[in-house]
VMD Tcl script that draws the C-alpha trace (Angstrom):
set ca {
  {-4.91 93.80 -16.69}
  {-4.54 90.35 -16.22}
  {-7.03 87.37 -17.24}
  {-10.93 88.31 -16.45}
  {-13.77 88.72 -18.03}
  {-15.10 92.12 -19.33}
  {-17.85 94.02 -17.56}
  {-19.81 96.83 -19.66}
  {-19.35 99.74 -17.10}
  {-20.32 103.66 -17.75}
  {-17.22 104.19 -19.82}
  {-17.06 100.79 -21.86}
  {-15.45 97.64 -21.54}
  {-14.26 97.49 -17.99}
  {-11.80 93.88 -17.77}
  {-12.03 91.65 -14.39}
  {-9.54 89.31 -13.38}
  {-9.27 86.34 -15.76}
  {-9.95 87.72 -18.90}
  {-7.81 86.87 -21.68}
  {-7.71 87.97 -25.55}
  {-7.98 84.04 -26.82}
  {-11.45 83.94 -25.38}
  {-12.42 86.80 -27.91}
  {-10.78 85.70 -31.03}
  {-8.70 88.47 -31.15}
  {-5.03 88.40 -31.68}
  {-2.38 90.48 -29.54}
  {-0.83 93.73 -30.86}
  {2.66 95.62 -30.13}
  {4.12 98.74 -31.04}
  {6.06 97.02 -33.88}
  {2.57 95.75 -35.56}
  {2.33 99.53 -36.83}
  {5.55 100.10 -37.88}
  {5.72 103.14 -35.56}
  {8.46 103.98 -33.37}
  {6.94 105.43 -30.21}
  {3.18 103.71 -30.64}
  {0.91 104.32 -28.07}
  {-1.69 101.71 -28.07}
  {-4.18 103.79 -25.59}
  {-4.62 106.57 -28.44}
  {-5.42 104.03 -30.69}
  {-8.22 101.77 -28.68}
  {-6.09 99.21 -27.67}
  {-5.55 98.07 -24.10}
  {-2.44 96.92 -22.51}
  {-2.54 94.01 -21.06}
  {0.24 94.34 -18.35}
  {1.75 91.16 -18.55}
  {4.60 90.63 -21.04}
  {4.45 88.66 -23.89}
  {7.10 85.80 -24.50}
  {7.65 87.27 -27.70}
  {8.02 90.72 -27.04}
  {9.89 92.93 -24.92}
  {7.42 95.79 -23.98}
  {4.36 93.55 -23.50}
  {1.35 92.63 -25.20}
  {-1.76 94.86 -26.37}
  {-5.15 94.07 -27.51}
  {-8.14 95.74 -28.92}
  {-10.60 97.31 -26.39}
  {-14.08 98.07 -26.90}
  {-16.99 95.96 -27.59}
  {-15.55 92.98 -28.82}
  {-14.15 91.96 -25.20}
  {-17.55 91.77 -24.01}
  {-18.98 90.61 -27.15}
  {-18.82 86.95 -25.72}
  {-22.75 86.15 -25.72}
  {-23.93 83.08 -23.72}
  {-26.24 80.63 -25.89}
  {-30.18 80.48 -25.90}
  {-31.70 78.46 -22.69}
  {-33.46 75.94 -25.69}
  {-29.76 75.70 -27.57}
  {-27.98 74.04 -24.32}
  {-30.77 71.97 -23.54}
  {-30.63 70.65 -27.69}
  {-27.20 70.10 -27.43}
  {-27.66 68.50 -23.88}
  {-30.53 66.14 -25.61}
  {-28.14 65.06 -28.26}
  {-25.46 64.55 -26.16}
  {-27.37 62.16 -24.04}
  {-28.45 60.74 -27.12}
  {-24.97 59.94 -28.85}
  {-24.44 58.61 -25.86}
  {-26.98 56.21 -25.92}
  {-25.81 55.54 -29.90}
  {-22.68 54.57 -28.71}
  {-23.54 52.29 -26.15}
  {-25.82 50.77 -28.32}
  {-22.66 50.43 -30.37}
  {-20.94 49.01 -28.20}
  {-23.65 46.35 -27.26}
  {-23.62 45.47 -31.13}
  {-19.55 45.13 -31.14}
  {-20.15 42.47 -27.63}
  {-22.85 40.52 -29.27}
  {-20.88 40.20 -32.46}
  {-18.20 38.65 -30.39}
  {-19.95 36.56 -28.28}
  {-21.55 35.17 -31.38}
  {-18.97 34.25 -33.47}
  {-17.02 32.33 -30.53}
  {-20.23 30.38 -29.84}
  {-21.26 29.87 -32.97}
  {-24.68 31.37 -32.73}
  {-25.82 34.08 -35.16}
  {-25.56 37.80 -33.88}
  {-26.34 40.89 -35.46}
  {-24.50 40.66 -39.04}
  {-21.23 42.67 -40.57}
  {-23.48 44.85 -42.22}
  {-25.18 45.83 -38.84}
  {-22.03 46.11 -36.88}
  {-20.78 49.04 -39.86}
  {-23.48 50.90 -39.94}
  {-23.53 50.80 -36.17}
  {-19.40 51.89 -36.07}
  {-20.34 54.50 -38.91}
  {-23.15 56.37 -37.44}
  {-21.84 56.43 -34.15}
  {-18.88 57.76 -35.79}
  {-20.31 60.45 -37.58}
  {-22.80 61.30 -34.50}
  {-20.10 62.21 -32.25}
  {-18.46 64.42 -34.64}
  {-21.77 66.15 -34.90}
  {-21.60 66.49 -31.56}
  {-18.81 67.91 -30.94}
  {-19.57 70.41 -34.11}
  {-22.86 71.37 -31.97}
  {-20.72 71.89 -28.73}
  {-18.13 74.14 -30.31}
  {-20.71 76.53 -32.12}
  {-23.60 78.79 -30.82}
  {-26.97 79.48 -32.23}
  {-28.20 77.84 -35.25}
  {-25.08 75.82 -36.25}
  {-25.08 74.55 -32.85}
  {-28.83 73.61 -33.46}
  {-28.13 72.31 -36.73}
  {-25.13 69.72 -35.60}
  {-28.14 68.88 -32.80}
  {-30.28 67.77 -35.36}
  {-27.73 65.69 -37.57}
  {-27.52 63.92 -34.54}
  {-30.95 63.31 -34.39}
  {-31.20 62.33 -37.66}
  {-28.47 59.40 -37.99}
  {-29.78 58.03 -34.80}
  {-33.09 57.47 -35.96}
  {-31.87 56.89 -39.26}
  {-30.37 53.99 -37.23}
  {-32.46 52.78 -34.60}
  {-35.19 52.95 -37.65}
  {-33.02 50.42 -40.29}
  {-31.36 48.01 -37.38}
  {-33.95 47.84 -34.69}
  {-37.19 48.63 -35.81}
  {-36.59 47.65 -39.82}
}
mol new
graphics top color blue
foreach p $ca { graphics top sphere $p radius 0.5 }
foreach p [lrange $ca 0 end-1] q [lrange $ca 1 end] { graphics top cylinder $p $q radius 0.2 }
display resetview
């Protein structure tokens, strides 16, 4: 079938329209996978996709069954975590950003700003916030909670030493 997503009907996994096997992790399959002349990948659990592969000559195949519906949506409380730290690197990087403006305007006038020290730890954290982010938005469950909370972390770690220290 072509690209869908998979519906769990009576007999299995039933595909809709826009499924495709990279949104599974699984990886396409011929005929010449198995070595066999004359494979048929319905005796086998596999599914034929119907479209043909750029590859291969008779098409591409796939594994059916409960891995094509497998694709679980994260916990309510996980998307609003990762929302909250999102909004929160956010605000680490415009703070960031504030710090890097200040340090400007400073040195051209002459008055003091926020130090070199300040302006690194500022570049630094936001730096290794937003990887943690994006860690937190590319995982599910408690690795996606767990990037979450390293953001938490070096942003209070931050606003604790440079603003409130």
């Amino acid at each position: 079938m072509a690209r869908g997503k998979a519906d769990w009907g009576a007999g299995g996994a039933v595909e809709r329209p826009g499924d495709d096997y990279r949104d599974h992790g699984l990886r396409e399959y011929s005929p010449q996978d198995h070595g066999v002349p004359g494979y048929a990948a319905e005796d086998h659990g596999y599914a034929y996709d119907g479209r043909a592969d750029a590859g291969s000559e008779d098409g591409a195949y796939r594994r059916s069954g409960a891995a094509i519906g497998a694709t679980v949506e994260p916990g309510r409380a996980v998307r609003a975590l990762r929302a909250l730290s999102g909004s929160v690197v956010a605000g680490l990087v415009l703070l960031t950003v504030g710090i890097i403006v200040v340090s400007i305007l400073g040195g051209r006038r002459g008055i003091p700003g926020p130090g070199e020290e300040s302006l690194i730890v500022h570049l630094v954290s936001s730096a290794v916030a937003l990887f943690a982010q994006r860690f937190a938005d590319r995982r599910r469950g408690v690795a996606a909670a767990a990037g979450s909370l390293v953001v938490f972390c070096v942003t209070g770690a931050v606003l604790w030493t440079q603003w409130w220290g």
